[in-house]
C-alpha positions as CSV (number, residue, x, y, z in Angstrom):
1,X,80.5,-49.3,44.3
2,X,78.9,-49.5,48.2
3,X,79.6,-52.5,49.6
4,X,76.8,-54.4,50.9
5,X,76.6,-53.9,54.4
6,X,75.4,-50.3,53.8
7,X,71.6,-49.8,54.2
8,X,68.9,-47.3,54.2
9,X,65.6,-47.7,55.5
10,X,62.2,-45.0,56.0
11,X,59.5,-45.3,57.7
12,X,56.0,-43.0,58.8
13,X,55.1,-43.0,62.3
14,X,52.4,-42.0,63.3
15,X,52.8,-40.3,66.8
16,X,49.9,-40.0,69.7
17,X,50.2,-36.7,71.5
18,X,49.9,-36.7,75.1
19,X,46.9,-33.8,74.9
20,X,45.7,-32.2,71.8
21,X,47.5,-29.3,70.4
22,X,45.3,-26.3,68.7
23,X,46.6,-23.4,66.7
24,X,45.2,-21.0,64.1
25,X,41.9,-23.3,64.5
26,X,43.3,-26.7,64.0
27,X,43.7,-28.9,66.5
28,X,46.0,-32.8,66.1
29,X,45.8,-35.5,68.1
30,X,49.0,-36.9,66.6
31,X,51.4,-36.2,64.5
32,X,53.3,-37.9,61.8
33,X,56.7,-37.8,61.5
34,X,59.5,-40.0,59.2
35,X,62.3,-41.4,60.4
36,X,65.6,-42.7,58.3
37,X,68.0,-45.3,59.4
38,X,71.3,-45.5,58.0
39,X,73.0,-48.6,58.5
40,X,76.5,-49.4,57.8
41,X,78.0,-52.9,58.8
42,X,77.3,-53.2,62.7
43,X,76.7,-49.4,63.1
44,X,73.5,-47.5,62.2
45,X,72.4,-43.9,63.0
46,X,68.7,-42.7,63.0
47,X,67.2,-39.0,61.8
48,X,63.7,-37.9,62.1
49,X,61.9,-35.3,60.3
50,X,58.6,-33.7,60.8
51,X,57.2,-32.5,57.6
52,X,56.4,-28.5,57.4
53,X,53.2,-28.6,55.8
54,X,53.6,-24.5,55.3
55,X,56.9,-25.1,53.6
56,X,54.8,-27.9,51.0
57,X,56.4,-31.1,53.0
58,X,54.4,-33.9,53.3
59,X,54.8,-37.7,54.7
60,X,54.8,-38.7,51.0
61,X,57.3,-36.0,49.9
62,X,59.7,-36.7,52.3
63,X,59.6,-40.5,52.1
64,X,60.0,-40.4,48.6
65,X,63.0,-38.1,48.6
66,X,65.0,-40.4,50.9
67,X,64.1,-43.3,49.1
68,X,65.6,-41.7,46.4
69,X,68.7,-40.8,47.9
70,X,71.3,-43.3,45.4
71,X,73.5,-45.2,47.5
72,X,75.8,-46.9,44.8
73,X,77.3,-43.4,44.5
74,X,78.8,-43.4,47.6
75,X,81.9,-45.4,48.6
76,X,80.9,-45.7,52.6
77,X,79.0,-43.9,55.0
78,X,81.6,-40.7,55.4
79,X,81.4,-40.0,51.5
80,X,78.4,-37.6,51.7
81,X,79.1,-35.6,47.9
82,X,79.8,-39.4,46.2
């Protein structure tokens, strides 16, 4: 059982770009990336991920995969197989 000072939390941001950036006839103004902290006690850690659209990632896909992750399998924050 994971005690309960361990914590997940994801969030969207979107990002403004500093100047627009065109390829292949698209251009963004921003972009939208996720980012996952992992808290555990008084320590925490942050990851980001940009979703590869070209690889079928989205915002939505990648939120609701590390919302899923299940926590009460692990038994602290260096137990990464549960």
């Amino acid at each position: 059982m994971v005690p309960d000072k361990l914590h997940v939390e994801v969030e969207s941001v979107e990002l403004p770009l500093s100047e627009p950036f065109s390829i292949a006839g698209h251009t963004w103004d921003s972009a939208e990336n996720v980012f996952c902290t992992v808290t555990w006690g008084e320590s925490s850690g942050r990851g980001e991920s940009s979703p590869n659209e070209i690889a079928g990632e989205t915002v939505a896909s990648v939120v609701t995969a590390l919302s899923a992750v299940r926590l009460d399998r692990l038994r602290g924050p260096f137990d990464l197989e549960g």
